[in-house]
N, C-alpha and C positions, 0 to 999 in steps of 0.2 A: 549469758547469751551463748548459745550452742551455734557453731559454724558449721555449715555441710561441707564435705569435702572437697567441691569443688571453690570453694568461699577459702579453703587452707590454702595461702596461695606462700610458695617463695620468692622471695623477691632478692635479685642479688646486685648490687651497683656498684658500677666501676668507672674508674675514665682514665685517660694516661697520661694526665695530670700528676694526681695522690698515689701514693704506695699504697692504699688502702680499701680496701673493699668490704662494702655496706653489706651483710645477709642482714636479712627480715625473714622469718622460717615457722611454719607450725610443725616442719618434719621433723618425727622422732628422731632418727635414723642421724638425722643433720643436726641436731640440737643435741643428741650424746656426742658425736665426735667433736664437735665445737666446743661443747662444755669442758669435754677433756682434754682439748688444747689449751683452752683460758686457764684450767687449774696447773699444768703444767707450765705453761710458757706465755703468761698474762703478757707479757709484751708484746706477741705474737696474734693475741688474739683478745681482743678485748671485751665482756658483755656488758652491751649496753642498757636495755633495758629489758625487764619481763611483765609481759598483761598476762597475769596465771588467769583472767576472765574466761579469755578466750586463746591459750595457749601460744602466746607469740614471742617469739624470741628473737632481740635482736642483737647482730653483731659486728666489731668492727674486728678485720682480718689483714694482717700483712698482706700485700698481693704473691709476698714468697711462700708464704705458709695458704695457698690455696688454689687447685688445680681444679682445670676441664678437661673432661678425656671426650674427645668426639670417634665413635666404635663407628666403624662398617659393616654392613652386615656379611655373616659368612658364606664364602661360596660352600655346597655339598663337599667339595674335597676337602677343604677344610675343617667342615665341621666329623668326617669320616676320621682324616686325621687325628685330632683333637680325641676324639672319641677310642681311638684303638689306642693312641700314647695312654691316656688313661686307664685304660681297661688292663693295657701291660702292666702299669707302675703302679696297679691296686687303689688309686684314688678314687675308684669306683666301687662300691662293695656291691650293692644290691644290683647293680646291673649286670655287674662283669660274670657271674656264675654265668645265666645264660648268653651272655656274647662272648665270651670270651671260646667258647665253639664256633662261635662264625667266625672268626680269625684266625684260629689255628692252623689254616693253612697259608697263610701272609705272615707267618712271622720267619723273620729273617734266620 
């Protein structure tokens, strides 16, 4: 059975009760980094089941070993900022040849 992508759903449960928190995941992305915690530090992260069917991975997770980052979005200055520290500190390759002209006159 083939799932569309809106049908790949993650599911993640918690309550503040348990130390432990429930993922349910078709995400690649989430299902390497999980995997390489469980091989790592199986007490930390344990797998519970897999439907190789339909790609489901589930896992149980310390609630120490697993964060939410909630991002704001950025104001222009900031992302102006952001954009010239980088372009100084070459984290930027393919951009920085041509911007790195438009700054030349802002650098301290």
């Amino acid at each position: 059975m083939k799932l569309t992508k809106q049908q790949k759903e993650t599911v993640i449960t918690f309550n503040e009760k348990d130390d432990r928190i429930e993922v349910i995941t078709h995400n690649c992305k989430l299902i390497k980094k999980l995997t390489a915690l469980n091989a790592k530090h199986p007490d930390c992260c344990e797998l519970i089941c897999i439907d190789k069917e339909i790609g489901r991975y589930e896992f149980s997770v310390s609630k120490h070993n697993f964060t939410f980052r909630v991002i704001h979005p950025y104001t222009a200055e900031r992302k102006k900022a952001m954009q010239y520290y980088s372009i100084w500190h070459g984290t930027i390759d393919a951009v920085s040849k041509s911007k790195k002209e438009d700054f030349d006159g802002e650098k301290e």
